[in-house]
KOLLUM-625405 format. One record per residue (C-alpha): residue in three letters; x, y, z negated. Coordinates in steps of 0.05 Angstrom, whole numbers, padded with zeros to 5 digits, always signed. Each point is the difference from the previous one (the first is absolute). Layout:
AlaXYZ...
***
This chain:
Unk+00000+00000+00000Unk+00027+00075+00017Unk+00008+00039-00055Unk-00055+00060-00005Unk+00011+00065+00018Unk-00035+00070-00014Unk-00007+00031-00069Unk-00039-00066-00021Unk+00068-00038+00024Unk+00032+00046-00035Unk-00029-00020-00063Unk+00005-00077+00015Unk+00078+00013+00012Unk+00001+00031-00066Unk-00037-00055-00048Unk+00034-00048+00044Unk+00069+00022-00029Unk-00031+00020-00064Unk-00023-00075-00005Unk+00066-00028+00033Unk+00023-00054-00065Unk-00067-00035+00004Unk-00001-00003+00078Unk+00079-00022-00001Unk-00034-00051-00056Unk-00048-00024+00041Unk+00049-00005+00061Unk+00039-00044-00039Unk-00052-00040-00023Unk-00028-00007+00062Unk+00064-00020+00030Unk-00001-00063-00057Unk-00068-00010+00013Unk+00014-00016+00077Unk+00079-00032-00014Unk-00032-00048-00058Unk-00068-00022+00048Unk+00044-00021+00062Unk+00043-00038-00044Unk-00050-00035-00050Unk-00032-00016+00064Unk+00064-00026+00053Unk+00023-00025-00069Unk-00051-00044-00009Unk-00013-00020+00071Unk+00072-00028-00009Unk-00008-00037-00060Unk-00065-00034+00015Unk+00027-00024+00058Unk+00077-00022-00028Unk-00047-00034-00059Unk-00039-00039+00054Unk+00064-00030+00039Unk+00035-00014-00067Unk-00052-00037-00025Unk-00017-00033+00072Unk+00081-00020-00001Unk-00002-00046-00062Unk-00004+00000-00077Unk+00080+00028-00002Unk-00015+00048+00046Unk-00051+00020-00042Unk+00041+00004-00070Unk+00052+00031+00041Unk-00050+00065+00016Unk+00015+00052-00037Unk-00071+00034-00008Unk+00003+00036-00074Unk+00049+00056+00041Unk-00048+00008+00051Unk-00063-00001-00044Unk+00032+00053-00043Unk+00019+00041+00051Unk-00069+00003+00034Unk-00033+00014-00077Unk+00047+00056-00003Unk-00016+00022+00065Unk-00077+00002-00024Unk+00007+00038-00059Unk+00041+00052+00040Unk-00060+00001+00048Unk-00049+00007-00053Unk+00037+00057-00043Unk+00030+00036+00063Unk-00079+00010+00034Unk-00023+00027-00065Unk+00055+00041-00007Unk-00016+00031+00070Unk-00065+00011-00009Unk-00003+00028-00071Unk+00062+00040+00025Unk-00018+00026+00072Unk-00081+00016-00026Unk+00027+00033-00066Unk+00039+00043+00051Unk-00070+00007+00048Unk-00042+00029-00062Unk+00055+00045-00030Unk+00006+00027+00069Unk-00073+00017+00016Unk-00007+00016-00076Unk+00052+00062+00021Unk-00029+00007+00070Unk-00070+00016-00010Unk-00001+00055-00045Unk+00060+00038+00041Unk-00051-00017+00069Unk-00050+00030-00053Unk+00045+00069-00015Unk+00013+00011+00079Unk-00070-00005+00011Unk-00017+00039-00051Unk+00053+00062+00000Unk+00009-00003+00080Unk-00037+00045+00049Unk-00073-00012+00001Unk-00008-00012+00086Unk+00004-00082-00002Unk-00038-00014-00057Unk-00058+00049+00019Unk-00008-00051+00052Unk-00010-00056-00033Unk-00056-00023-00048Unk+00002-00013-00073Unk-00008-00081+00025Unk+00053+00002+00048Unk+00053+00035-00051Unk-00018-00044-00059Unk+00004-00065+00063Unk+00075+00018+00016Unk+00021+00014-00073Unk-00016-00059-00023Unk-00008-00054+00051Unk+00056+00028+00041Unk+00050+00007-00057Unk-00014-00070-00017Unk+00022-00023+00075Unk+00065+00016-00012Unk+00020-00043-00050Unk+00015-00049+00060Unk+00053+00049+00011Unk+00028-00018-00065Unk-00015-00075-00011Unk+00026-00021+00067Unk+00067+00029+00006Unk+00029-00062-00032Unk-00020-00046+00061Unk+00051+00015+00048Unk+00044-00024-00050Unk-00032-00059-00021Unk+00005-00017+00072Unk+00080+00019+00007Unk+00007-00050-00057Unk-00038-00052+00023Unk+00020-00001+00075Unk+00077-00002-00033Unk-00013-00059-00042Unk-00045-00039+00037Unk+00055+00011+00074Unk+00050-00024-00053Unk-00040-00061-00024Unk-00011-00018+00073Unk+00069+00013+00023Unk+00012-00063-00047Unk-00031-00048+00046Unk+00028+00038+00065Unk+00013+00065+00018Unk-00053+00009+00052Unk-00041-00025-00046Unk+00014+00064-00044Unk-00004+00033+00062Unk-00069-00027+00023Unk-00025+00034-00070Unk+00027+00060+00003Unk-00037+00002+00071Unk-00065-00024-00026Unk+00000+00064-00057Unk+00009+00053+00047Unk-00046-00023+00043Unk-00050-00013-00061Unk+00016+00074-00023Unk-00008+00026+00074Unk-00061-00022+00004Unk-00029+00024-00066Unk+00031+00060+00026Unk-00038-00001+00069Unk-00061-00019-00021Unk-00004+00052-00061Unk+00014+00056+00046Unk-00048-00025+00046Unk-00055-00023-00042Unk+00007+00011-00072Unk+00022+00068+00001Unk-00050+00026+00038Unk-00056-00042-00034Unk+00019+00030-00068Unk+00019+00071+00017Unk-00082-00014+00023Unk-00005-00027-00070Unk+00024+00061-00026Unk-00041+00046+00044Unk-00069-00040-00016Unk+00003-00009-00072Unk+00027+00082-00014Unk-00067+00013+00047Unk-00044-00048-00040Unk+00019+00027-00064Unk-00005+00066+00017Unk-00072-00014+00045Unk-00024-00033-00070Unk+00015+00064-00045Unk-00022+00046+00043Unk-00063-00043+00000Unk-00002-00005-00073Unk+00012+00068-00017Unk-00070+00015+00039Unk-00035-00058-00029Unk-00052+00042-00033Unk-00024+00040+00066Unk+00002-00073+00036Unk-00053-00024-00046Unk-00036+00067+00001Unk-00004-00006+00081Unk-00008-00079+00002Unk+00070-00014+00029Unk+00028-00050-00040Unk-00012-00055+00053Unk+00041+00047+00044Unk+00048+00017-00045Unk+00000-00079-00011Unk+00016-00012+00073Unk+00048+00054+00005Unk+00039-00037-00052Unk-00002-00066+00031Unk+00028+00027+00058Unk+00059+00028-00029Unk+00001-00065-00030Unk-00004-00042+00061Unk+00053+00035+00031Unk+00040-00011-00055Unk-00011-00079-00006Unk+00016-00002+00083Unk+00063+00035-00012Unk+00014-00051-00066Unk-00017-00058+00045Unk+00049+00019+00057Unk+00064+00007-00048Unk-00027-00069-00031Unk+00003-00019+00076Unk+00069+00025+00009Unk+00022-00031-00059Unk-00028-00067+00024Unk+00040+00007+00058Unk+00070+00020-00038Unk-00007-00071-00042Unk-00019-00034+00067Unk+00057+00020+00033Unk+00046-00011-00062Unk-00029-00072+00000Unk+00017-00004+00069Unk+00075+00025-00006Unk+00005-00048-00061Unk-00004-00069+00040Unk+00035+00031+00056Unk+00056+00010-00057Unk-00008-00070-00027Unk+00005-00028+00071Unk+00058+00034+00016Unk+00037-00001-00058Unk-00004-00080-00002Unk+00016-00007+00075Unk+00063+00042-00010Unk+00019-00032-00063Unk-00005-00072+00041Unk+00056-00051-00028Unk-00001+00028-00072Unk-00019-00043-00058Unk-00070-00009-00010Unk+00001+00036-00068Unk+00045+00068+00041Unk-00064+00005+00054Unk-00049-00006-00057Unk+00039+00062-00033Unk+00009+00042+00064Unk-00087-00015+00017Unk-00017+00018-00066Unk+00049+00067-00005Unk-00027+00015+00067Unk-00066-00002-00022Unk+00008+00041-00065Unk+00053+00051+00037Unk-00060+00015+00050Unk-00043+00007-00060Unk+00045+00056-00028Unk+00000+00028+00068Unk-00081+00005-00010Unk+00005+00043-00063Unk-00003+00056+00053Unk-00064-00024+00020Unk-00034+00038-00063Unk+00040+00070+00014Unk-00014-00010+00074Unk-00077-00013-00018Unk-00014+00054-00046Unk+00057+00053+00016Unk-00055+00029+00053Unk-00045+00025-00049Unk+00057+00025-00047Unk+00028+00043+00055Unk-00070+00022+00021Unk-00010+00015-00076Unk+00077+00042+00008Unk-00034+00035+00058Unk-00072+00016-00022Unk+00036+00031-00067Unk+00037+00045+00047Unk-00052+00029+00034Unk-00030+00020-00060Unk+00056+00022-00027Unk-00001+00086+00003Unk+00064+00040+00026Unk+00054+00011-00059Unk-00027+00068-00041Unk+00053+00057+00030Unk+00057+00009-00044Unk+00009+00073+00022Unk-00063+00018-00023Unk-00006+00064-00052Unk-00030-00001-00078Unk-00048+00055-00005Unk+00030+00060-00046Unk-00068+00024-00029Unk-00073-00010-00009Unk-00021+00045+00054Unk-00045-00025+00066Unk-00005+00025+00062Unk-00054-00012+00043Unk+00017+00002+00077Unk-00071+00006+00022Unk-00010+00061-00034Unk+00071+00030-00018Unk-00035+00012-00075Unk+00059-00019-00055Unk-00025-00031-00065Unk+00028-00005-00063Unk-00034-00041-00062Unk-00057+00018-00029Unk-00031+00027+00065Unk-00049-00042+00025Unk-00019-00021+00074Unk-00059-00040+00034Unk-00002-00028+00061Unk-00070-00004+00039Unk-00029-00026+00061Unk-00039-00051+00034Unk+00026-00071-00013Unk+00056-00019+00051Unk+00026+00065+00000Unk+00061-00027-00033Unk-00006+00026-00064Unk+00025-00070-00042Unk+00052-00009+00060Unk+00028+00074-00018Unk+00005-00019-00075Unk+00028-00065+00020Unk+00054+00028+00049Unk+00019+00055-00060Unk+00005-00071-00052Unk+00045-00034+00043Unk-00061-00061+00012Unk+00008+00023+00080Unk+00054+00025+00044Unk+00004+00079-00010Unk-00009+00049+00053Unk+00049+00055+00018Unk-00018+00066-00038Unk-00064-00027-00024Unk+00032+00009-00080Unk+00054+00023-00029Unk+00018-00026-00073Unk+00046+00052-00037Unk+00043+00031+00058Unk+00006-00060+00041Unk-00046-00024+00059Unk-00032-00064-00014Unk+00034-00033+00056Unk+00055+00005-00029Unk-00013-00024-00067Unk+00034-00062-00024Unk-00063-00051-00004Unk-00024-00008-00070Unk+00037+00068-00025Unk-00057+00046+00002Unk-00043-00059-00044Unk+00010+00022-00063Unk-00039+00067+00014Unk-00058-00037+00007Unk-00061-00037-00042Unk-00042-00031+00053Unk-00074-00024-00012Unk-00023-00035+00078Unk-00068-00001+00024Unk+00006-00074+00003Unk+00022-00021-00066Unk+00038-00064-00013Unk+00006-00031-00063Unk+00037-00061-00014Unk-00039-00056-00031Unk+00016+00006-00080Unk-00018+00048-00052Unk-00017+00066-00006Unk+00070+00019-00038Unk+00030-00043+00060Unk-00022+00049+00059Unk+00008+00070-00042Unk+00069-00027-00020Unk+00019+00006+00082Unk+00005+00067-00009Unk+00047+00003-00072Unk+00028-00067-00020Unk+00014+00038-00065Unk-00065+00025-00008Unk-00027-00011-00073Unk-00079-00020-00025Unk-00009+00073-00014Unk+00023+00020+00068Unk-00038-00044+00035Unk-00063+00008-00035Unk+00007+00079+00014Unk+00002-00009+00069Unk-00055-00040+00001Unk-00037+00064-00042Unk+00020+00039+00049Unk-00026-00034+00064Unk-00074-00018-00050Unk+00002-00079+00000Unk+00039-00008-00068Unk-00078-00021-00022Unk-00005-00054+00044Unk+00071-00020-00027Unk-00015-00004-00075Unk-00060-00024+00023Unk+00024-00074+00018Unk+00029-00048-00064Unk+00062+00008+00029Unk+00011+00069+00011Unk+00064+00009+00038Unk+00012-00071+00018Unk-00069-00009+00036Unk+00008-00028+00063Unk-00014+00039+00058Unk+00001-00053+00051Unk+00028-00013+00073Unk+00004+00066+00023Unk-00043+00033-00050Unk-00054-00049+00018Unk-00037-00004-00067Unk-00003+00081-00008Unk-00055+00046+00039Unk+00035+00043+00064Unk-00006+00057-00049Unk+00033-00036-00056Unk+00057-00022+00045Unk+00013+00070+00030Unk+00002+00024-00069Unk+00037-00049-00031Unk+00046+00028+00069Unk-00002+00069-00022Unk+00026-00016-00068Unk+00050-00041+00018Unk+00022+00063+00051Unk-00007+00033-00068Unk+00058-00032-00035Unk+00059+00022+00048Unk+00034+00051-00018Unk+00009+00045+00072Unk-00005+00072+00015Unk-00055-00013+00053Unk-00064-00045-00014Unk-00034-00022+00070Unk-00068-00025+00007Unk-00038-00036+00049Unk-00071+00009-00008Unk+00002-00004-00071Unk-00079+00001-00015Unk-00020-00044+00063Unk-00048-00049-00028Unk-00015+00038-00065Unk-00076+00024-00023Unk-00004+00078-00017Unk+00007-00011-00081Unk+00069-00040+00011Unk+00025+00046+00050Unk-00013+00068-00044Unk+00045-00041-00057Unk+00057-00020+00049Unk-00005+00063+00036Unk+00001+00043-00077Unk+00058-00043-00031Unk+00041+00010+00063Unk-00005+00068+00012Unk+00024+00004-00089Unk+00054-00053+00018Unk+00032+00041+00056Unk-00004+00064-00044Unk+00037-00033-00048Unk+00042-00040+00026Unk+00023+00064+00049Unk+00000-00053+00060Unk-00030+00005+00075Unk-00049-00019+00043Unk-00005-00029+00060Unk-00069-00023+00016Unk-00039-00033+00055Unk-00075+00001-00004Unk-00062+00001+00030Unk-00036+00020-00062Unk-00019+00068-00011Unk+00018-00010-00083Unk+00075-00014+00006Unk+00014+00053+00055Unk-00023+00048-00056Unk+00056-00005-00039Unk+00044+00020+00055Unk+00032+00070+00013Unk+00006-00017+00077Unk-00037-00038+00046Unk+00033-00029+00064Unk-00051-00024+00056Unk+00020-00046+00054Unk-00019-00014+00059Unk-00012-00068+00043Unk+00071-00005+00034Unk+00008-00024+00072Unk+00022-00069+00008Unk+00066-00018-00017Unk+00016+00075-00035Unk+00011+00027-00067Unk-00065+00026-00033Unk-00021+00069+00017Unk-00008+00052-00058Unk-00062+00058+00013Unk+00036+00062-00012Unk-00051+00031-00041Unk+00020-00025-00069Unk-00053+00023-00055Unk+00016+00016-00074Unk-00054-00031-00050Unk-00017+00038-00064
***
């Protein structure tokens, strides 16, 4: 197998030398492994047979055999077997799991601290599909590397075994296990590797079909889909199981031809040793047999090295562009907004208005660093956002979405996002502060109630509140809201609306609001309207930019 390139390869290189003592360990153990079964094997072929003509040759004959030499050998040659394969395998998968252990949460940190373009792209399904399905692929990259190896041994011992009863004999083998590994070799780049890169490809887009599908379950039973949705998944499904069946197919055809090879070996090898001693042909057929056998340890990497290099590649493409190293730390606190030219400086506060897809979120994403920036669309502190350094301008900001995410644990859990350090008295004020700390103390287990997958077992006000307050918690010179009170009745909205406007006071911090509600624009100085853009552009602002009393 070719070792991986791209950022992804990059990595593998890395844990590959990071885990070099347990591969070297399982290299050596493999190389046992392969040296001990092609002589317990020729070993025995040779004694069974020297046993047979003593004992055919008469009862002195027989006394005469020296078979406690032999016996003890082959024993010793068993236990070395034995101990040597568990030693590889504990060895070479102790090196696998460290590996991934170390791989998947620095995939995780490119993803997540990279530039935004690739991963925009993709859906929650596919992302969560290639982190952990693909990571786990490439263990083969790991587990393997000890075959080639295992096969250098083996064809060394078992040529040398063979050479014994002639030297074409020895020859005849080493033939037979490069045409063995050959043909794994042929047939795995012509059949296995593309049947489980197609592997790879229909079980990442099953996965990813069946979240997408299960993260709109509800609607689907409001609309009477779920015998669609049903069908949907069974295709996904089916395509995966034709892609399963074709690398079983492929493999079916690597062990034929192995089989093949092997009696091609045995023939050969006992023509060419012709005019040896019966018990010397025995031992040159039966190291033949096990020397082609070590040749088909490739058969495995050859098999399922497809998908682990489809796995290498599907990473990559997923992987963003390395953040800029150039890029410059904003100086101050200060924002300045392109569309206008207006420069704004904590505790002014802003709103943004206009007809949904105006690209009012999209502005306050861009600004955030959640999508690529524009050109002289902000400036953060004296710099252009462009050329901020991704992630630098962060810390400026406590951001409350319009679609709020919560993980799937407690209340204290999700507000402790925001400030791991956070203590019960700090969380409970921020949950004051955005009016749902009664439906907190309300449950038996106050903080540690369970909010469910994705906020599932809390109202869409309750989970854009319990949104808000987390928000709440960060300590940032700038708080921005997405349609804070979407989804709230009049009462609730007056109390998050009256506690914001007394946190901001107090707190000295600004605004940056998006809104459709007439309630939260109120508490803004300035009002920014914009316009439906043309396709493909930047949002438009209206110039006329009114002041609200």
């Amino acid at each position: 197998m070719s070792a991986p390139t791209g950022r992804i390869g990059a990595l593998i290189a890395a844990q590959r030398r990071n885990q070099r003592r347990r591969l070297a360990l399982s290299a050596a153990a493999g190389g046992v492994v392969a040296a001990a079964s092609v002589g317990l094997l020729g070993l025995s072929g040779w004694f069974i047979a020297a046993a047979a003509l003593a004992g055919g040759a008469g009862a002195a004959a027989a006394h005469a055999f020296n078979f406690l030499m032999p016996s003890a050998v082959i024993r010793l040659l068993a236990i070395l077997r034995t101990g040597a394969r568990y030693v590889e395998r504990v060895s070479g998968h102790d090196a696998a799991l460290h590996a991934l252990a170390r791989l998947r949460p620095e995939v995780f940190a490119i993803f997540a601290t990279g530039r935004p373009g690739a991963l925009l792209r993709a859906s929650a399904g596919e992302v969560s599909s290639r982190l952990v399905q693909d990571i786990d692929a490439l263990q083969i990259l790991f587990i393997r590397l000890s075959a080639p190896w295992a096969l250098a041994t083996g064809a060394t011992v078992a040529a040398a075994l063979a050479w014994l009863a002639h030297p074409l004999a020895g020859l005849a083998t080493v033939v037979s296990m490069a045409a063995a590994a050959a043909a794994n070799g042929l047939l795995g780049l012509c059949l296995a590797a593309p049947a489980g890169r197609e592997v790879q490809r229909a079980g990442g887009a099953f996965r990813a079909r069946l979240a997408a599908l299960e993260a709109a379950a509800p609607e689907l039973k409001a609309y009477g889909l779920a015998g669609w949705a049903v069908h949907e998944v069974e295709t996904a499904a089916g395509s995966l199981d034709r892609a399963a069946v074709r690398l079983s197919v492929a493999g079916g055809w690597m062990a034929a031809s192995q089989a093949a090879i092997t009696g091609l070996a045995v023939g050969a090898t006992v023509i060419a040793a012709h005019g040896a001693s019966t018990p010397l042909v025995a031992l040159a057929a039966l190291s033949a047999v096990t020397g082609v056998e070590a040749a088909g340890a490739l058969a495995a990497a050859f098999r399922q090295g497809g998908a682990a290099h489809e796995a290498v590649l599907r990473l990559d493409e997923l992987t963003p562009e390395p953040a800029r190293a150039f890029g410059a730390h904003p100086r101050d606190t200060s924002l300045g907004i392109g569309l206008t030219g207006d420069i704004l400086l904590p505790p002014a506060r802003l709103a943004f208005v206009g007809p949904s897809g105006s690209g009012k979120t999209s502005l306050i994403e861009r600004l955030i660093g959640l999508r690529e920036p524009i050109p002289q669309e902000w400036r953060v502190g004296d710099a252009d956002l462009c050329g901020v350094a991704p992630g630098a301008a962060l810390p400026l900001f406590a951001y409350a979405a319009q679609d709020v995410r919560l993980l799937d644990g407690s209340v204290r859990d999700n507000l402790r996002l925001a400030a791991p350090g956070a203590t019960d008295d700090d969380l409970w004020a921020a949950l004051e502060d955005a009016a749902i700390a009664e439906r907190v103390r309300a449950s038996p287990d106050g903080l540690n109630m369970a909010v469910g997958s994705n906020g599932l077992k809390l109202s869409g006000g309750e989970r854009r509140r319990l949104g808000l307050a987390r928000a709440y918690l960060r300590s940032a010179p700038w708080l921005l809201l997405d349609e804070p009170t979407e989804g709230l009745d009049a009462v609730a909205e007056a109390r998050v609306l009256e506690r914001l406007d007394r946190r901001l006071s107090e707190k000295g911090q600004g605004l940056i609001l998006i809104s459709h509600r007439l309630g939260p624009v109120m508490l803004c100085e300035r009002v920014i309207k914009l316009e439906m853009p043309v396709i493909g552009s930047a949002p438009a602002c209206d110039a006329k930019r009114d002041l609200v009393a």
